[in-house]
N, CA, C and O of each residue as an XYZ file, in Angstrom:
460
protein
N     125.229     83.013    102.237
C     124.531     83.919    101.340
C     123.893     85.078    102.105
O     123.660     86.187    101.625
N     123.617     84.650    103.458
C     122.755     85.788    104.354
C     123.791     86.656    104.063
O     123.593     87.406    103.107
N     125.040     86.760    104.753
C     126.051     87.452    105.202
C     126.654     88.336    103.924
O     126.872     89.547    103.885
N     126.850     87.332    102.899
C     127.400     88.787    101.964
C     126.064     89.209    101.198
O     126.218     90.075    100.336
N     124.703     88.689    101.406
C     123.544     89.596    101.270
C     123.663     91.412    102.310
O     123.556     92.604    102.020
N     123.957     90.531    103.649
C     123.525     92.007    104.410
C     125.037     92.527    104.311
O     125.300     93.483    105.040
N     126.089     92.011    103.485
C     127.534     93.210    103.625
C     127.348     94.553    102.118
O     127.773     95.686    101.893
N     126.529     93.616    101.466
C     126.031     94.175    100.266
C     124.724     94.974    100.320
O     124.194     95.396     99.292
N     124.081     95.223    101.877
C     123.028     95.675    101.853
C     122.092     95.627    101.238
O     121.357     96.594    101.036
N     121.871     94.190    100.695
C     120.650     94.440     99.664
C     119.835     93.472    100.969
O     120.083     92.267    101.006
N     119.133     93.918    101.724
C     118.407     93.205    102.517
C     116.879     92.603    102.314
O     116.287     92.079    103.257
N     116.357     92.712    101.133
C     114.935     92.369    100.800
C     115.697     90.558    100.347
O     115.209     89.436    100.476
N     117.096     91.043     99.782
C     117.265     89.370     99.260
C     117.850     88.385    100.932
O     118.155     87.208    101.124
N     117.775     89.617    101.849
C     118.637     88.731    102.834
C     117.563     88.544    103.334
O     117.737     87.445    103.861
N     116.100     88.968    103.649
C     115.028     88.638    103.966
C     114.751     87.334    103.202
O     114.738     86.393    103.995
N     114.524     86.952    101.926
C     113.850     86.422    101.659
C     114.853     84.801    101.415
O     114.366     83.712    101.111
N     116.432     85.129    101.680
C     117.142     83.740    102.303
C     117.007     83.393    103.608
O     117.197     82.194    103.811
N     116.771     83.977    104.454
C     116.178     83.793    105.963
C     115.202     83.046    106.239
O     115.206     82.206    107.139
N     114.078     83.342    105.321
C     113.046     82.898    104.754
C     113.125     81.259    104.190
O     112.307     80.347    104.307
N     114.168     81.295    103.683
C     114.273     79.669    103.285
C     115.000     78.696    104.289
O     114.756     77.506    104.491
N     116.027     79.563    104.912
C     116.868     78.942    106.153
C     115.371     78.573    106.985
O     115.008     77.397    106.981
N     114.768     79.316    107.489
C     113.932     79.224    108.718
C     113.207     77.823    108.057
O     113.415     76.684    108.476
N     112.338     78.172    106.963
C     111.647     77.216    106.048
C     112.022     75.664    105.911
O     111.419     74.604    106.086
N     113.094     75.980    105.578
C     113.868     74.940    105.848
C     114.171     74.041    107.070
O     114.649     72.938    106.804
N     113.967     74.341    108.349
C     114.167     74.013    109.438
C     112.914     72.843    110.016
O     111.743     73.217    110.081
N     113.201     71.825    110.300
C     112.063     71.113    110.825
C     111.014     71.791    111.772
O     111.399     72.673    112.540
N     109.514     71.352    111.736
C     108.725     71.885    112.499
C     109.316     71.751    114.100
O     110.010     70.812    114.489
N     108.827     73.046    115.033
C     109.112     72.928    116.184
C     111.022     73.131    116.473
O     111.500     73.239    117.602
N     111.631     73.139    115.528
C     112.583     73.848    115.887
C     112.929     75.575    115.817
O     112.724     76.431    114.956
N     113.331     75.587    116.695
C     113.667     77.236    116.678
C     114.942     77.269    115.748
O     115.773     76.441    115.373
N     114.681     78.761    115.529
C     116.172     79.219    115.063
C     117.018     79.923    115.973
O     116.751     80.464    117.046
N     118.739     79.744    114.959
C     119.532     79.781    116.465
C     119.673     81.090    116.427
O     119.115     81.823    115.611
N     120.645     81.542    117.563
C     120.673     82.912    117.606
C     120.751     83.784    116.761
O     120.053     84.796    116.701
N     122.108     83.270    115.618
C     122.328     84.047    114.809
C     121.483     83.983    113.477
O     121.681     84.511    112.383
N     120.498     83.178    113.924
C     119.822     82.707    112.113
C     118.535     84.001    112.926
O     118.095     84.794    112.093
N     117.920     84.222    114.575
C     116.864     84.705    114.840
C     117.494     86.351    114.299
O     116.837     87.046    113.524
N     118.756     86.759    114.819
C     119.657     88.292    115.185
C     119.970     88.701    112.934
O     119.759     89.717    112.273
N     120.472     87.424    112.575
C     120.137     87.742    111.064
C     118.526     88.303    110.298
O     118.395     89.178    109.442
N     117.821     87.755    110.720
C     116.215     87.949    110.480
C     116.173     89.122    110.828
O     115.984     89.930    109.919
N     116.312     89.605    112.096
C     115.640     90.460    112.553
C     116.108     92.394    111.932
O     115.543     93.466    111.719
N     117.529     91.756    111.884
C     118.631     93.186    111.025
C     118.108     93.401    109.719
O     118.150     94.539    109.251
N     117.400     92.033    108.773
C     116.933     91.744    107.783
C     115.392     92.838    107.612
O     114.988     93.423    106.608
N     115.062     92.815    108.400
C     113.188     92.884    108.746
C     113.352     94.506    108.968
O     112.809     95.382    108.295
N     114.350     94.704    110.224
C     114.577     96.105    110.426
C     114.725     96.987    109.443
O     114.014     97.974    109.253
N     115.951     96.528    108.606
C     116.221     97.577    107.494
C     115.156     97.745    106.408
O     114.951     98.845    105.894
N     114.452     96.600    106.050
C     113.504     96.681    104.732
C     112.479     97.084    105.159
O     111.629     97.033    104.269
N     111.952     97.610    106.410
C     111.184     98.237    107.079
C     111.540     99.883    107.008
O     110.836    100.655    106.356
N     112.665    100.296    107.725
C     113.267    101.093    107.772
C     113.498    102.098    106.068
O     113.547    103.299    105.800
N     113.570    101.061    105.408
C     113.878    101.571    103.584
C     112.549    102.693    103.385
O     112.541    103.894    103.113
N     111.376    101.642    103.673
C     109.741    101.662    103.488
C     109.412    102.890    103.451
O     108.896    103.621    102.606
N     110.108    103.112    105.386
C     109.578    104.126    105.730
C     110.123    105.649    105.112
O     109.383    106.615    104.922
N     111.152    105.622    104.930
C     112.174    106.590    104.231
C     111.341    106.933    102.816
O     111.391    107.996    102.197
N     110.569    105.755    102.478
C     110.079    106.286    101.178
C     108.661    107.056    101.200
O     108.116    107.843    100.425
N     108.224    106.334    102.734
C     107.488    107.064    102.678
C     107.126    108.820    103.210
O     106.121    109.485    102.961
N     108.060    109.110    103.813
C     108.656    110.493    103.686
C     109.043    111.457    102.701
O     108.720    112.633    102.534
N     109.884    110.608    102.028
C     110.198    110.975    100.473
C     108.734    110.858     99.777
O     108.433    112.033     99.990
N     107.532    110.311     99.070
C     106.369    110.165     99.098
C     105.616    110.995     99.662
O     104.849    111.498     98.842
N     105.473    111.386    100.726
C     104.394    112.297    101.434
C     105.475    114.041    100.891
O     104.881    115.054    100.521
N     106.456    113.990    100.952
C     106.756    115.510    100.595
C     106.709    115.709     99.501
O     106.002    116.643     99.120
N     107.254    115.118     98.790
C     107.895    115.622     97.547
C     105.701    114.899     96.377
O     105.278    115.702     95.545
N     105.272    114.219     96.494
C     103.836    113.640     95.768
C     102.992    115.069     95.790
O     102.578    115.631     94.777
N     102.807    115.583     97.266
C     101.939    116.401     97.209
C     102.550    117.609     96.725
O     101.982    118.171     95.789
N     103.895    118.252     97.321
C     104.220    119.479     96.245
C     104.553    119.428     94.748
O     104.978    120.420     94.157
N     104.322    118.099     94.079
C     104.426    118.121     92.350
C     103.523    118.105     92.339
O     103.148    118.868     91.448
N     102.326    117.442     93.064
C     100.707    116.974     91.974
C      99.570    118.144     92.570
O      98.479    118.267     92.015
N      99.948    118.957     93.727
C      99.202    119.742     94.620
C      99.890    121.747     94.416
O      99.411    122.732     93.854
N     100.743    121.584     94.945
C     101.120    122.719     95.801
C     101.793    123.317     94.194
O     101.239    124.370     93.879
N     102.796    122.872     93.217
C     103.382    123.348     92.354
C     102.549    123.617     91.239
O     102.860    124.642     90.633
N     101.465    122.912     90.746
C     100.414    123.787     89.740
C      99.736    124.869     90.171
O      99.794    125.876     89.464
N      98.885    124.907     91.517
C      98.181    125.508     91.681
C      99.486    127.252     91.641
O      99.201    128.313     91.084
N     100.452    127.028     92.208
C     101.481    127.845     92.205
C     102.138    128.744     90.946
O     102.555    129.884     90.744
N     101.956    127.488     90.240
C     102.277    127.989     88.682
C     100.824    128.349     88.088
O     101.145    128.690     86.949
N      99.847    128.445     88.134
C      98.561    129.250     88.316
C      98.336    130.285     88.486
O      97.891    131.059     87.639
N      98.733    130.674     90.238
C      98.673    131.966     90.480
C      99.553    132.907     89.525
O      99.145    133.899     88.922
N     101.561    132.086     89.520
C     102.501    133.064     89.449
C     101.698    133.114     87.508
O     101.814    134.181     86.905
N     101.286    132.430     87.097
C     101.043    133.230     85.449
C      99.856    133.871     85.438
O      99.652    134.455     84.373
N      99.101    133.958     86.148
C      97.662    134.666     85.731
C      97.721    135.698     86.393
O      96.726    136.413     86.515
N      99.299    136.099     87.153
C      99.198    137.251     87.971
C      97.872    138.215     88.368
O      96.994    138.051     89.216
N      98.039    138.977     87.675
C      96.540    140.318     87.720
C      95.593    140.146     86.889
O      94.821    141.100     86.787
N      95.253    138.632     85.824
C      94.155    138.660     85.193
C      93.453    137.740     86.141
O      92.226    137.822     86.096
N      93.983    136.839     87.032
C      92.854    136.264     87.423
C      91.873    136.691     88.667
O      92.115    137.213     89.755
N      90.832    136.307     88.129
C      89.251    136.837     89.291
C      90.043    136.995     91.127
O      91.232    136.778     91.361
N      89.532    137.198     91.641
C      89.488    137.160     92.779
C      89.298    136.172     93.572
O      89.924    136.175     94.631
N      88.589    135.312     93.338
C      87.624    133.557     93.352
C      89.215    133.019     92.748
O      89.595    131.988     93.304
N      89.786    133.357     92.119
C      90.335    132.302     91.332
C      92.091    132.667     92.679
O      92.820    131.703     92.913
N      92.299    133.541     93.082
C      93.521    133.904     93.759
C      92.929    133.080     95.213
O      93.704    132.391     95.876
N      91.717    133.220     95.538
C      91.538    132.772     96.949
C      91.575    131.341     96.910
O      92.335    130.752     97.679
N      90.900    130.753     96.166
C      90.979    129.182     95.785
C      92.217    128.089     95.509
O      92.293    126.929     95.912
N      93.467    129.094     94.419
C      94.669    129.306     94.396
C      95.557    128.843     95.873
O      96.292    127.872     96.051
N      95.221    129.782     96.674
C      96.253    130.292     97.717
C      95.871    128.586     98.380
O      96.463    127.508     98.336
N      94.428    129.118     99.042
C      94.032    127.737     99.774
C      94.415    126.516     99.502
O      94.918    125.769    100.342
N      94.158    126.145     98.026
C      95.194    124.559     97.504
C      96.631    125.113     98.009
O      97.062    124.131     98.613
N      97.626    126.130     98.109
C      98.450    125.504     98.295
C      98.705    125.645     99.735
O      99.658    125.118    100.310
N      97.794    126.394    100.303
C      97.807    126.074    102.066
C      97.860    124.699    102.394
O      98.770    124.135    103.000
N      96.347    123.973    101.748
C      96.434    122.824    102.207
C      97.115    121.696    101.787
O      97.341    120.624    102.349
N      97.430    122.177    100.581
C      98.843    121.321    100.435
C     100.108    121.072    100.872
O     100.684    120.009    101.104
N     100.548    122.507    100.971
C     101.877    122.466    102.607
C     101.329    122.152    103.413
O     102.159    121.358    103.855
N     100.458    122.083    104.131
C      99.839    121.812    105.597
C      99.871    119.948    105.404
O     100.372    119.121    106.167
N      99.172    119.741    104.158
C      99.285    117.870    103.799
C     100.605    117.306    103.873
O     100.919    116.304    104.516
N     101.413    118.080    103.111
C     102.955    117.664    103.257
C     103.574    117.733    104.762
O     104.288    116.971    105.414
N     103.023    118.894    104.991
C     103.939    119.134    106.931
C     103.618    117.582    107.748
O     104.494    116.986    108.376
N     101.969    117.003    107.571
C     101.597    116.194    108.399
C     102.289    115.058    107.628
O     102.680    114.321    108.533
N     102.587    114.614    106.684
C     102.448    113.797    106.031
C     104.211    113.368    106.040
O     104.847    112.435    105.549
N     104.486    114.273    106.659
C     106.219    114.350    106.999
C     106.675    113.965    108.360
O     107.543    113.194    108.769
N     105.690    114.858    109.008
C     105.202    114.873    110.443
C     105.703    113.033    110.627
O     106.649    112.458    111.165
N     104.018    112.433    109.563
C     103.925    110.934    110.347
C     104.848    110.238    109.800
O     104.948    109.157    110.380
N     105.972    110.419    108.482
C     106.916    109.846    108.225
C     107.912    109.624    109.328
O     108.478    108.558    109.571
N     108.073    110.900    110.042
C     109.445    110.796    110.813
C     108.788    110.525    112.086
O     109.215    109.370    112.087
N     108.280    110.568    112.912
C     107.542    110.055    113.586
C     107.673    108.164    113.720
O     108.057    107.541    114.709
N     107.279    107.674    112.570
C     106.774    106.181    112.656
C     108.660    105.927    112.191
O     108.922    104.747    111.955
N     109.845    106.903    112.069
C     110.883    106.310    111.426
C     111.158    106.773    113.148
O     111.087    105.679    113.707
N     111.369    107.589    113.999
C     111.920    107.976    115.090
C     111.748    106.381    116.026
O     112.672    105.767    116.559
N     110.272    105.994    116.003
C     109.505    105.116    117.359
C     110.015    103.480    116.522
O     109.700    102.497    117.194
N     110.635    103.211    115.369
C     110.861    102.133    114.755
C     112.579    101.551    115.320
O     113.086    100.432    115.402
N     113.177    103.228    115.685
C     114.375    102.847    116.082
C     114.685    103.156    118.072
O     115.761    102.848    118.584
């Protein structure tokens, strides 16, 4: 079941048969190579998924809930709005690209040092 779990890539279910193999195993025995080298391809990838989302998550969260109203703000109130209201404007979406840059930054980062 491990095996056409991880040919099928669904690895959260090949995690959690690993999980019963190991479980299964009397106390104080180890697992064998290929039950430790299965686990570990298991652990890697559903780790690996995580992190991908969380990249996807840090870019795309803050430019819908941050950076794209304040944007659609400025672009409709063109020349009626205050002055206060363009500087305040701009700044949300400074620091909202700037949130996304880092927030991308530590995605690929923690996905680079994982592999």
């Amino acid at each position: 079941m491990v095996k056409l779990a991880e040919q099928a890539e669904h690895y959260k279910e090949m995690v959690e048969y690993m999980e019963k193999v190991v479980g299964a195993a009397g106390e104080g025995e180890e697992p064998t190579v290929e039950e430790h080298n299965l686990l570990f391809v298991a652990c890697k990838n559903v780790i690996a998924a995580c992190l991908v989302m969380a990249l996807i998550g840090s870019l795309l969260s803050i430019l819908v809930a941050i950076v794209m109203p304040a944007l659609c703000f400025l672009k409709i109130s063109k020349n009626k709005a205050k002055p206060l209201q363009i500087v305040l404007g701009t700044t949300i979406v400074a620091l909202g690209i700037i949130s996304a840059a880092l927030g991308t930054y530590s995605a690929i980062s923690r996905i680079a040092s994982s592999y």
